[in-house]
Legacy VTK file of the C-alpha trace (Angstrom):
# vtk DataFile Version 3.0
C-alpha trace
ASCII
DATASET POLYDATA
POINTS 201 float
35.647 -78.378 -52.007
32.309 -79.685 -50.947
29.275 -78.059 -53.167
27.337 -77.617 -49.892
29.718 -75.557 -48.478
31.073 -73.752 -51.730
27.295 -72.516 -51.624
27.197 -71.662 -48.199
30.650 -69.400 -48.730
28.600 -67.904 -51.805
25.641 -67.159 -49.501
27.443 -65.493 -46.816
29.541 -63.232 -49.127
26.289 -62.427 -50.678
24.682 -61.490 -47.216
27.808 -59.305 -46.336
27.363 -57.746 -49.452
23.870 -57.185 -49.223
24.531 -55.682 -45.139
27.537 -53.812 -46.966
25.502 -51.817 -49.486
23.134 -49.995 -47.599
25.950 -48.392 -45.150
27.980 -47.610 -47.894
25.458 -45.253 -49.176
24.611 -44.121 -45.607
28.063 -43.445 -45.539
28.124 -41.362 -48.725
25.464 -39.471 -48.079
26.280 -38.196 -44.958
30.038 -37.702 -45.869
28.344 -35.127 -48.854
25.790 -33.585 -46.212
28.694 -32.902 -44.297
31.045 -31.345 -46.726
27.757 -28.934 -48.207
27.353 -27.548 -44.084
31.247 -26.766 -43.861
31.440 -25.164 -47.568
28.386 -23.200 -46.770
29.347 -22.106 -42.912
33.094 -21.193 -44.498
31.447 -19.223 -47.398
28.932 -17.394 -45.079
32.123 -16.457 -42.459
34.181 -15.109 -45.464
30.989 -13.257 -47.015
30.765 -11.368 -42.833
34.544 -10.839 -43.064
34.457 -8.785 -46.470
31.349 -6.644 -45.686
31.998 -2.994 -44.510
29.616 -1.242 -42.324
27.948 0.486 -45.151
27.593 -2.596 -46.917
25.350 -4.153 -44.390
23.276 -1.245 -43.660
22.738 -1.661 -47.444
22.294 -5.505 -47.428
18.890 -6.364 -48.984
17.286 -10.254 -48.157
18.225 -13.382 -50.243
15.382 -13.438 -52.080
14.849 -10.395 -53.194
17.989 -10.328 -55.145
20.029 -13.444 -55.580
17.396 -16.222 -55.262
16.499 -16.063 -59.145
19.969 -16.118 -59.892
20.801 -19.671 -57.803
21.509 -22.566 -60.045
19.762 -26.419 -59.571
22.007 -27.590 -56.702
23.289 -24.477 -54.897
23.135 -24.693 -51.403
21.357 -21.209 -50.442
21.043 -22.381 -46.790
21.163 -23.853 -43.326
18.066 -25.407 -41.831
17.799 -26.308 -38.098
15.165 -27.770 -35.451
17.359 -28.113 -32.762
14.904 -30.160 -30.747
14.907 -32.623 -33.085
18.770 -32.534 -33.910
17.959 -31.490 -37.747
20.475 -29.708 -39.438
21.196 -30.029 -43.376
21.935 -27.742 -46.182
19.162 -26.576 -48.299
19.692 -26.704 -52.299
18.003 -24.973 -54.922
15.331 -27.209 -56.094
14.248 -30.692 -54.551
15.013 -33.045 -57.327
15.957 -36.530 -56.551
19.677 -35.902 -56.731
19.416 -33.032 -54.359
17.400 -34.697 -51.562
19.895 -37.511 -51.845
22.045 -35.028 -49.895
20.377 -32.222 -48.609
16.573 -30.643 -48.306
15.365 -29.139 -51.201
13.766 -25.598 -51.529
10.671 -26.017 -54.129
11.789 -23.079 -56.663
8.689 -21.916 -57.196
8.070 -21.091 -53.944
8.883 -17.757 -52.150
12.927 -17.274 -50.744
14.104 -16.539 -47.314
12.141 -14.473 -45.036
10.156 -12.451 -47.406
6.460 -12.340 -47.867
5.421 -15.527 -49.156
5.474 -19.631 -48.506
9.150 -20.695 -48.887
8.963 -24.364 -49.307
11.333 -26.865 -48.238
11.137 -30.586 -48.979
12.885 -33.617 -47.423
12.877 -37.481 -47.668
11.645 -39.354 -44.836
14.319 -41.365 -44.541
16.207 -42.912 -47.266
19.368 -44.789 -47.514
21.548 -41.846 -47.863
20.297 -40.126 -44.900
17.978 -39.405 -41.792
16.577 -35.676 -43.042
13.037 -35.224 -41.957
12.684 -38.498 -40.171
11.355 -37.339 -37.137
9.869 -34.264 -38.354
6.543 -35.753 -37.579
7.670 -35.591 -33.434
7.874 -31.543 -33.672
5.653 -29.461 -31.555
3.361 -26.214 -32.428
5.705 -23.299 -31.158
8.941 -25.214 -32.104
11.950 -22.742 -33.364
12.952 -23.486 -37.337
15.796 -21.773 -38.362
17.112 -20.714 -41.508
20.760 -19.030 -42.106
20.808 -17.889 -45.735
23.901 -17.141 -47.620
24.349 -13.284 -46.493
24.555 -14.452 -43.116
21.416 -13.528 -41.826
19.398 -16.233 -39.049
15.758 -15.986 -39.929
13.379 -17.548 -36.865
10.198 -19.127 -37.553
7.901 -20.690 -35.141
6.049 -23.647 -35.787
2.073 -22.720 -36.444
0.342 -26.253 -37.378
1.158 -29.439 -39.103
-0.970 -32.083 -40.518
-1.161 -35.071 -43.112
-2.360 -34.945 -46.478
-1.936 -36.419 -49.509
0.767 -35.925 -52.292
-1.528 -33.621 -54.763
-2.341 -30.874 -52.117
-0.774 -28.282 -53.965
-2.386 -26.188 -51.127
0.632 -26.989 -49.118
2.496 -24.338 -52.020
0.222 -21.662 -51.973
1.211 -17.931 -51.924
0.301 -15.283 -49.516
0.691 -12.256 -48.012
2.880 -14.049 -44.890
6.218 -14.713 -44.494
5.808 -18.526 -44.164
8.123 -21.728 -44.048
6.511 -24.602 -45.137
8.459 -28.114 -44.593
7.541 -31.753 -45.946
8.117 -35.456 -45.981
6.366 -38.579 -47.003
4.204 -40.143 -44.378
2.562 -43.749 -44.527
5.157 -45.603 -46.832
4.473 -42.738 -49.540
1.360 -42.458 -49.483
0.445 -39.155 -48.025
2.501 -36.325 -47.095
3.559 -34.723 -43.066
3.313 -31.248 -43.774
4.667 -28.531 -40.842
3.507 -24.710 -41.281
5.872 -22.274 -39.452
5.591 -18.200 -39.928
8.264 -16.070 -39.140
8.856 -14.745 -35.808
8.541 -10.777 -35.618
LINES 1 202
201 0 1 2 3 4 5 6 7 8 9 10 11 12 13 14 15 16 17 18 19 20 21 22 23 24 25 26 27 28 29 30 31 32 33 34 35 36 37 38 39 40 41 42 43 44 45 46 47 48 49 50 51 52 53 54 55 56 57 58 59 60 61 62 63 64 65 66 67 68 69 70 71 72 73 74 75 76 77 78 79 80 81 82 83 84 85 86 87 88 89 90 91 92 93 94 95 96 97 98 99 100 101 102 103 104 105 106 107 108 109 110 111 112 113 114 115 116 117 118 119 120 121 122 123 124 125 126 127 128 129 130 131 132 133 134 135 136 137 138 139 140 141 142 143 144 145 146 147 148 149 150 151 152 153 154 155 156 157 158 159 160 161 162 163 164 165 166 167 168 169 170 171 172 173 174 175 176 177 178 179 180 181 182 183 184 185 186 187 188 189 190 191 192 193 194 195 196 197 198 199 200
C-alpha cells in the first residue's frame, strides 16, 4: 500500500475517533441523567402510594429529618426551570463525579425549603451534559422548582443573579430565609453566574 495513503487511512480513523469520543460521553452522561430522573420519579410515586392520611398530616420537610442522613451521591431531588428546559436530579454533594451526571447540592448548605440558603451547583457545560448552560438567559421572577424525596414541590422565584468570582463564599451564606441559591462557571472558569431565588409563600 502506498505510505501516503496508509497515513491518510491513519489520519481519518484518528479524526473519527477523535469526533467519536466526545458523543460517547455525551451519550453516557445523559443515558445516567436519565436513569437518576426515572429512579427518583418511581421512588417518589411509591413513597405517595404507601403514605396513609395520618402519615402526611405528620410528614415533616426533607431537611429537617433525612438530609443529614443522605449519603455522597443520593439523589434527594428534582430541579426544574421550565423556561429554560432544565431538569436534572440533584445529588448529595457536588463533587466532580456527581456533576458529571447531575447538579450537586453543596452539603453544607441548608436542605429543601427550610430556613436557610440551599445551594445547588452545576457545570456549565461539559462533555457529559448541558446542566446549567443557559442558566445565565433566566429572568428575575422565573419559577425554580424543587421536588424532594417525600414528594413535596417547593416553588421559588428568582430574586437576582450576578457574576462573581470563584472565592465568594458569600454566595453560601446562611440566613434567616428560605433561599435557593444556583451556580455555574462563567468566562471559561474564571468567575462564577450565580442566581438567588427565595421561596414563594
Amino acid at each position: 500500500m502506498d505510505r501516503r495513503k496508509l497515513i491518510a487511512g491513519i489520519c481519518i480513523v484518528v479524526g473519527i475517533a477523535f469526533m467519536a469520543v466526545p458523543f460517547y460521553y455525551h451519550n453516557k452522561g445523559s443515558n445516567e441523567t436519565e436513569r437518576l430522573l426515572e429512579d427518583f420519579t418511581q421512588a417518589v410515586e411509591e413513597e405517595q402510594d404507601e403514605e396513609t392520611a395520618d402519615e402526611k398530616e405528620e410528614q415533616t420537610t426533607l431537611s429537617e429529618t433525612d438530609a443529614s442522613l443522605f449519603a455522597e451521591g443520593d439523589v434527594i431531588a428534582i430541579l426544574e426551570i421550565k423556561e429554560l428546559g432544565i431538569k436534572y436530579p440533584v445529588v448529595e454533594g457536588a463533587t466532580s463525579s456527581n456533576l458529571n451526571i447531575a447538579v450537586g447540592h453543596l452539603t453544607e448548605t441548608a436542605g429543601i425549603g427550610v430556613s436557610g440558603n440551599c445551594v445547588i451547583a452545576g457545570h456549565n457545560g461539559s462533555r457529559y451534559g448541558e446542566y446549567f448552560t443557559n442558566l445565565n438567559e433566566v429572568c428575575i421572577g422565573s419559577e425554580v422548582t424543587l421536588l424532594d424525596r417525600g414528594g413535596i414541590i417547593y416553588t421559588y422565584e428568582v430574586a437576582d443573579s450576578f457574576v462573581t468570582n470563584p472565592y465568594d463564599n458569600s454566595i453560601k451564606v446562611q440566613g434567616e430565609e428560605t433561599e435557593l441559591t444556583l451556580f455555574t462557571c462563567a468566562n471559561k472558569g474564571t468567575m462564577r453566574f450565580v442566581v438567588k431565588c427565595v421561596l414563594r409563600e
